[in-house]
C-alpha positions, 0 to 999 in steps of 0.5 A: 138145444139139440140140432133136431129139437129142444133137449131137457135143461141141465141140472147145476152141479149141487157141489158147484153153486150157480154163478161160481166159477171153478177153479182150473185144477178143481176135480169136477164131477161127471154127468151120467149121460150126454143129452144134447148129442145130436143123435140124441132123440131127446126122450132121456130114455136111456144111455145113447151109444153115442155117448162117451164117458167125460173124463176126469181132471186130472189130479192135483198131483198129476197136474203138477208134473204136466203143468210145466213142461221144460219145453215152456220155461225159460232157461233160467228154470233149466239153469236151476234145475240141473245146477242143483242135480250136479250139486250132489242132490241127486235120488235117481234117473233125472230127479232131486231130493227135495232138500235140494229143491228147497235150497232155491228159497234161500235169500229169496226173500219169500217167508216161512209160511209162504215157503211151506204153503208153496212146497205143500202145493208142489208135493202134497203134503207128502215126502216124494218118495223118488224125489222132484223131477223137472217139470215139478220144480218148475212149478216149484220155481215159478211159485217162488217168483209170483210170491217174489212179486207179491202176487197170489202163488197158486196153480191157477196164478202159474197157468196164467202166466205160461207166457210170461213166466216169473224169472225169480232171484236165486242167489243160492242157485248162483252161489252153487253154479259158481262153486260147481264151475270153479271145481270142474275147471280146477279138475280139468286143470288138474288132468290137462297138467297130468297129461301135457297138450300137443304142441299145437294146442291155441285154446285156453283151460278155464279160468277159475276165477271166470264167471259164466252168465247163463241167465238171459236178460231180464227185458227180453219182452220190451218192444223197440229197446227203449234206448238202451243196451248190455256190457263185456268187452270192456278195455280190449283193444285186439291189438298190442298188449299193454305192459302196465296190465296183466296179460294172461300168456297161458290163456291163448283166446284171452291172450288175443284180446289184449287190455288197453291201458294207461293214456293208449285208451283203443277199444275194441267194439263199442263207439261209447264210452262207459265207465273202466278201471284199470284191472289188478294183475291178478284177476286180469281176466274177469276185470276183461269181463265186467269192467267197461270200456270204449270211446266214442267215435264219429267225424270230428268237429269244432273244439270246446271252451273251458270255463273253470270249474268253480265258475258259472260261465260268462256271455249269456246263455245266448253265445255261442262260447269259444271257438278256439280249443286244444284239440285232445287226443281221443281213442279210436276203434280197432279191431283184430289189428285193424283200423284207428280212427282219424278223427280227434274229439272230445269223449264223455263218459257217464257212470252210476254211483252205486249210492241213492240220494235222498230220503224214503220216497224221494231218492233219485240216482246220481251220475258221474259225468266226466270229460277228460278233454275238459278235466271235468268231472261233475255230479249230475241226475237224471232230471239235470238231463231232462232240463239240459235237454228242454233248454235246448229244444227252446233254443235249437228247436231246428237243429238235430238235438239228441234223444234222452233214454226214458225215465221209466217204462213198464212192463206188463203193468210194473215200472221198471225204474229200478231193474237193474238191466233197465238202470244200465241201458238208460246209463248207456242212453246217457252216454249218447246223449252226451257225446252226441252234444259235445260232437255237434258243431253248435251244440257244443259251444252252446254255454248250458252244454259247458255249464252242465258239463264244467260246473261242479254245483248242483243245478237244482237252483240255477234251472228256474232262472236259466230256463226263463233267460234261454230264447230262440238262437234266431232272435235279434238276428239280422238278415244278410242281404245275399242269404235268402239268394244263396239257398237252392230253389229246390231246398223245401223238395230235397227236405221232403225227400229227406224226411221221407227217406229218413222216416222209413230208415229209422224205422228200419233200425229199430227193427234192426236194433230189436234183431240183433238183441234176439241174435245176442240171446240166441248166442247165450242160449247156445252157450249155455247149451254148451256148457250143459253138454259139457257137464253132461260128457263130465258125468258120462266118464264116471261111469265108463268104468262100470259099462266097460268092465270085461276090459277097462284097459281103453277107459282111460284114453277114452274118458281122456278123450272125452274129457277134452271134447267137455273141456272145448265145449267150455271154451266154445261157450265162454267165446259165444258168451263173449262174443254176445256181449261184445255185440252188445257194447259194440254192433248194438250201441253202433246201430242205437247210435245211428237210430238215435240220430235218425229219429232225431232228424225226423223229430226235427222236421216234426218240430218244423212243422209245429214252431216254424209257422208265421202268420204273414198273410194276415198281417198284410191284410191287416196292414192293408185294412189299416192303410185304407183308413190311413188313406180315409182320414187324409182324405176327410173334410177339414171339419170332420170329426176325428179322434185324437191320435187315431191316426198315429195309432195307425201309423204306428200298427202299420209300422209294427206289422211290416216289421214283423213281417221282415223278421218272420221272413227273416226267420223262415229264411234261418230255419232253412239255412238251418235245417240245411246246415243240419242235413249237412252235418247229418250226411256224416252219419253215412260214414259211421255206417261203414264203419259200423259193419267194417268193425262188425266184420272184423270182429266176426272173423276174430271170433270165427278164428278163436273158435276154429282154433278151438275146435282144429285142438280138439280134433288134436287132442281126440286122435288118441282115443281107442280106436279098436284098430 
């Protein structure tokens, strides 16, 4: 209907039937004019001048190279694109060959059919003439990952997901960046030993056999970091070389970090342990990338028994255990020659074993759990941690217990169990978890926590048994006289002061956590941009022979010079990289720490809430009730009827309720001194704060220093260019 009157009923499209949506790349027919325009009189008469011609959709192939723009695509397609343009499959200004284009299939897992359906879509059928450009492959990669997650690979399929795209598995993509890295740093080598470096020069030629991550993390989009974290700085200690390790002298920045090894242990960046082996000399300084390291650290606590391995530990579940123990020595943080720490305790460090267990449907991961202070290394699950954990919360349900890592989570409908970048936050989650029981000054001298980490066997048959035995750690406990007088009369208002500023903190640092992952990713983006830039300048000198062809005496100089700028970016973006990851196992895992710590205090007073309820008042009502018949049946006639032991029943209730009423009191008494004890033991966390930024800051200005050394032997290197002077 028109503003000013009804206008004729459309006629439906004869090549669309009626209640049949069509599809979003589907060409669609236009209507000779426009009748419900609202200068339109509404006579049909003819063509009114207001009308405009309705465009055409664009066509399939059109669509195709408008589709994805690489403004809206994630780096990886980016990654791909020009990796496969610098591998020799280039046909012009910006396009590859479609051979090259095809090569993203290999050992992606997608079939034949599938592939060609897919090729089809993005050519047409047809050879293009002048090749792929970006935005085609795009779609081309895109394609390829909704086949990879057996979802319907169309045009439509693509638009629906702009916003989250597919990051699809190209193992040939990585294959060819690896061996387009490795002959670009050798051809830098090559010439940097053709032409001898100032004397001044501090930063490093690429390593060959050093890898460059390029692609972002797979979770980007989870909210809150469900408990967990990534890895690098693994065994430097940016101190004092170690002799028993390979330090690479000619590699200045790598040089400056040296490794940690034999019993010295000092790490640089992360508060918690991961797995580590001690690298070979030859390939020192990927070992300094991807193997793990570092160790926990914190206020020291109250050392552990140790029942033998072979053993299941004696006393009960309800005994507080040993309280004597060696005191092993634990490694401390430092950082660019910085602090160790004071503190001696005990580390665990968690690892996954590359093998599942179990059959078909049924197969679970399997983690080494390892404490060097108890020389115990056993073989644990997943759910082995889940009970652990549920036996502690029906004994210690008013202490400050750790948090376990989910499971599982999902993301846009998929489970991310098996995501490798998942496996490895949940393992870090893990870790904490363990060190956050074995520093506790209760928790660590509970028998189950000795059992789990001690006791070699399985536990699968033990769990039914020991969860039924596990009571309340108040249970059969006495009441001092002078306890309930010693507590401070404002206790319950310092509790509500704490929860409420301990609700509002751990809220502020799951934002925080959140931040610096965005953070860390924009680090691998601009590194990444880096070491683009440098490919770029490579290319650039390849040609400055032809461009400067009326005299090439200064293209030598000049493509020296250029080389050198190329050759420094390299190094910028492996620092960025590096410096990323070691935010991640440093900077991060210490503010997951201490969220951790804080949502465990605040589940605490959540569980106050929920078990330390007693039912007082109407026991004394009762006892009252009770009492009055007791005094009613003394009080009767000498003949009255009365029923045999009416009134030892009485008696014996009164008796009853009265004692529950002094252990419930005495209860609520302990669950005071308790949580009391607790905030105590929790004001320590402040101290780990200090340390978190005193060990960031240092680690940000070791990393500002590599790179001004980097960037001060540039300007060295580049004074030889041409200057026409």
């Amino acid at each position: 209907m028109s503003l000013f009157g009804s206008s004729p009923p459309e006629e439906p499209n004869e090549s669309t039937p009626l209640g049949k949506p069509q599809r979003l790349f589907e060409d669609d027919r236009t209507t000779g004019t426009a009748n419900s325009s609202i200068f339109d009189d509404g006579d049909g008469s003819g063509p009114s001048p207001w009308d405009m011609p309705t465009p055409r959709k664009s066509a399939k192939g059109d669509m195709v190279k408008t589709l994805l723009p690489a403004t809206s695509v994630p780096e990886s397609y980016i990654d791909a694109f020009d990796t496969i343009l610098d591998s020799g499959y280039r046909t012009g200004a910006g396009s590859i060959t479609l051979a090259g284009a095809k090569r993203i299939f290999e050992g992606s897992g997608v079939n034949a059919d599938e592939q060609a359906r897919i090729t089809n879509i993005v050519t047409g059928g047809q050879e293009p003439s002048s090749g792929l450009g970006r935005n085609e492959f795009n779609v081309l990669v895109a394609l390829t990952g909704l086949a990879q997650e057996h979802e319907e690979a169309t045009l439509d399929g693509v638009d629906e997901r702009r916003r989250n795209l597919p990051e699809p598995s190209l193992p040939a993509i990585q294959q060819m960046r690896t061996a387009k890295v490795s002959e670009n740093t050798e051809d830098a080598s090559h010439s940097s030993r053709e032409t001898p470096a100032p004397p001044k020069q501090s930063t490093p030629e690429d390593s060959p056999g050093k890898s460059r991550r390029l692609r972002k993390d797979s979770l980007e989009n989870l909210d809150a970091d469900p408990w967990g974290s990534p890895a690098l700085h693994k065994g430097h200690t940016h101190t004092v070389p170690v002799q028993n390790e390979a330090t690479p002298s000619a590699n200045p920045v790598t040089a400056a970090r040296p490794l940690s090894g034999g019993a010295v242990g000092t790490r640089t960046t992360s508060a918690f342990t991961t797995h580590s082996e001690v690298p070979d000399s030859t390939s020192s300084t990927l070992a300094n990338e991807d193997a793990s390291a570092g160790q926990n650290d914190g206020g020291g606590w109250g050392s552990l028994g140790n029942p033998g391995q072979g053993e299941l530990p004696t006393g009960g579940f309800g005994s507080s255990g040993d309280e004597q123990g060696n005191q092993a020595s634990a490694s401390g943080r430092s950082l660019g020659g910085g602090r160790v720490n004071r503190h001696i305790e005990e580390t665990v460090t968690v690892t996954l074993l590359p093998e599942k267990e179990g059959v078909f449907m049924f197969q679970h991961r399997n983690y080494e759990v390892k404490s060097a202070r108890r020389g115990s290394t056993v073989i644990r699950r997943y759910s082995d941690f889940v009970w652990l954990l549920d036996c502690l919360h029906k004994r210690y349900p008013f202490r400050l217990l750790p948090l376990l890592p989910p499971k599982r989570i999902a993301v846009n409908g998929r489970h991310l169990a098996t995501d490798v970048n998942f496996i490895e936050k949940r393992r870090r989650g893990l870790v904490r978890f363990a060190n956050a029981l074995v520093c506790h000054p209760i928790l660590s001298q509970e028998e189950l926590v000795k059992m789990f980490l001690t006791v070699p066997t399985e536990l699968a048959g033990l769990r039914k048994q020991v969860s039924s035995s596990v009571h309340e750690e108040f249970t059969g406990r006495q009441l001092p006289p002078d306890l309930e007088d010693s507590l401070p009369t404002n206790l319950m208002e310092t509790f509500d002061t704490v929860r409420s500023g301990v609700r509002q903190s751990a809220e502020a640092y799951i934002n925080l956590c959140t931040l610096l992952e965005r953070l860390m990713k924009r680090n691998q983006g601009i590194a990444a941009d880096y070491l683009r830039f440098s490919h770029a300048l490579i290319n650039l000198t390849e040609n400055s022979e032809s461009t400067y062809a009326m005299d090439t005496t200064d293209v030598p100089p000049l493509n020296g010079g250029i080389k050198s700028t190329a050759k420094h970016l390299t190094t910028s973006q492996t620092l960025l990289e590096d410096e990323a990851k070691a935010w991640d196992e440093g900077v991060l895992e210490d503010l997951k720490k201490q969220r951790d710590t804080l949502v465990g205090v605040r589940d605490m007073f959540d569980r106050r809430d929920r078990y330390a309820k007693d039912n007082i008042p109407y026991l004394e009502r009762r006892i009252e009730a009770n009492e009055h018949k007791l005094q009613g049946l003394m009080n009767r006639p000498p003949n009255a009827p009365v029923k045999p032991g009416e009134q030892e029943k009485l008696e014996q209730a009164v008796r009853t309720d009265k004692q529950s009423i002094v252990d419930q009191h005495a209860r609520g008494v302990f669950i005071k001194e308790c949580i009391r004890d607790e905030l105590l033991y929790f004001q320590h966390s402040q101290y780990h704060i200090s340390k978190l930024h005193q060990d960031w800051s240092q680690e940000r200005v070791k990393y500002a220093e590599l790179q001004a050394d980097n960037w001060r032997a540039l300007s060295e290197e580049v004074e030889n260019m041409p200057s026409g002077d």
